[in-house]
C-alpha positions as CSV (number, residue, x, y, z in Angstrom):
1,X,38.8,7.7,-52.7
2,X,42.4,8.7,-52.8
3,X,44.0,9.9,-49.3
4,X,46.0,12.6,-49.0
5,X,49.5,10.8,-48.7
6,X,49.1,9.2,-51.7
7,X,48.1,12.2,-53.9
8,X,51.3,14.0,-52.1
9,X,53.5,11.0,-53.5
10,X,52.0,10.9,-56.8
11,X,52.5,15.1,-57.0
12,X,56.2,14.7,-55.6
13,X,56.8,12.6,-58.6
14,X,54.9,14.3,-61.4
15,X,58.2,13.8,-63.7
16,X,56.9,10.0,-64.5
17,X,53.5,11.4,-65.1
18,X,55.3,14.5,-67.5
19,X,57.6,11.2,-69.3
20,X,54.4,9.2,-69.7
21,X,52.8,12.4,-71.1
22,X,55.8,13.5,-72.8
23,X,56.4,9.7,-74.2
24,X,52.7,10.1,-75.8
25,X,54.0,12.6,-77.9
26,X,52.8,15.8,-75.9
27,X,55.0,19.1,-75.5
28,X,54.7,21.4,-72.8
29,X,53.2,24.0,-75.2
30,X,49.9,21.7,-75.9
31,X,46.8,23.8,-75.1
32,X,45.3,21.2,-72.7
33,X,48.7,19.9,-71.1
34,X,47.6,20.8,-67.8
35,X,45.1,19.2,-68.0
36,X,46.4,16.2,-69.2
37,X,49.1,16.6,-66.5
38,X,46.6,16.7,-63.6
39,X,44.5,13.6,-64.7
40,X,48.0,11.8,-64.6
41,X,48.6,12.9,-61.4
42,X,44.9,11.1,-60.2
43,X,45.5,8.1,-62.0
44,X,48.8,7.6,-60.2
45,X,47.6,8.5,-56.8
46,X,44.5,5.8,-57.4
47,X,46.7,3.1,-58.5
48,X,49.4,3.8,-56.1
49,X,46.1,3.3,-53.2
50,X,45.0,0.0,-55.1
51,X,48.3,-1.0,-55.4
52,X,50.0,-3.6,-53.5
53,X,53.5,-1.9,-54.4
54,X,55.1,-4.5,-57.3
55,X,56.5,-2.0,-59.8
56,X,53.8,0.4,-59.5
57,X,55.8,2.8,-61.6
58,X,55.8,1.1,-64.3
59,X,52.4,-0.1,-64.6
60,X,51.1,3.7,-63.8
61,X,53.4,5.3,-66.7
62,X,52.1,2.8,-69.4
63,X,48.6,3.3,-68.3
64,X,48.3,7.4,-68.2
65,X,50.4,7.0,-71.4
66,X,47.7,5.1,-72.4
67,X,45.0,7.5,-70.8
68,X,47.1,10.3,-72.9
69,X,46.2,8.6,-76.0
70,X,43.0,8.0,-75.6
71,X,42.5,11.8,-74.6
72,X,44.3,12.9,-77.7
73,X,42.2,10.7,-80.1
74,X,38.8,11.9,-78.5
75,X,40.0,15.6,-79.2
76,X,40.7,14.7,-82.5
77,X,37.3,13.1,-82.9
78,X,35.6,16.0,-81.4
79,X,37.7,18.3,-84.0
80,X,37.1,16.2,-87.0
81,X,33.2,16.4,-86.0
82,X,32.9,19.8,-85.6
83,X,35.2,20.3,-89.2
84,X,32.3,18.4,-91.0
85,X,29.6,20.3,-89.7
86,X,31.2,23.4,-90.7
87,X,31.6,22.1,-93.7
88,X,28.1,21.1,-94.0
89,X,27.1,24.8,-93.0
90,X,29.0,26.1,-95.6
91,X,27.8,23.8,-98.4
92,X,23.9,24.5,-97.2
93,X,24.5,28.4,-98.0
94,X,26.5,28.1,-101.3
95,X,23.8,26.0,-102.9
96,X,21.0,28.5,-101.4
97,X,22.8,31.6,-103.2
């Protein structure tokens, strides 16, 4: 459970988790920034209550970069999945007619 101090601290510094974002190759204009913004802000608050404070910064930008990544390539799954089933859909009614 995160406490309240630490999700303040990791809010007030919200431009790490933007560069680590930003760094993943994410403009401001992406549909799901946001959201991508706000599950940066948890993972920093979590590690900065784990943490024993050694260069916490730097570990918590590579690993919601990281987290970014991982987020982009799931949507990109999900899209690639959903393009073959169209696809699929289409072919089942062209050979029908």
């Amino acid at each position: 459970m995160v406490t309240e101090r630490n999700f303040i601290k990791a809010w007030e510094n919200r431009r790490l988790v933007a560069g680590a974002i930003k760094s993943a190759g994410v403009r401001a204009d992406y549909q799901d920034y946001a959201d991508l913004l706000q599950d940066g802000v948890l993972i920093y608050a979590g590690m900065l209550e784990e943490s024993s404070g050694e260069d916490i910064d730097k570990l918590a930008f590579k690993k919601i970069f990281w987290h970014t990544l991982d987020e982009l390539r799931k949507t990109q799954r999900r899209s690639e999945r959903n393009e073959e089933i169209n696809n699929e859909t289409e072919l089942g009614t062209a050979e029908v007619d």
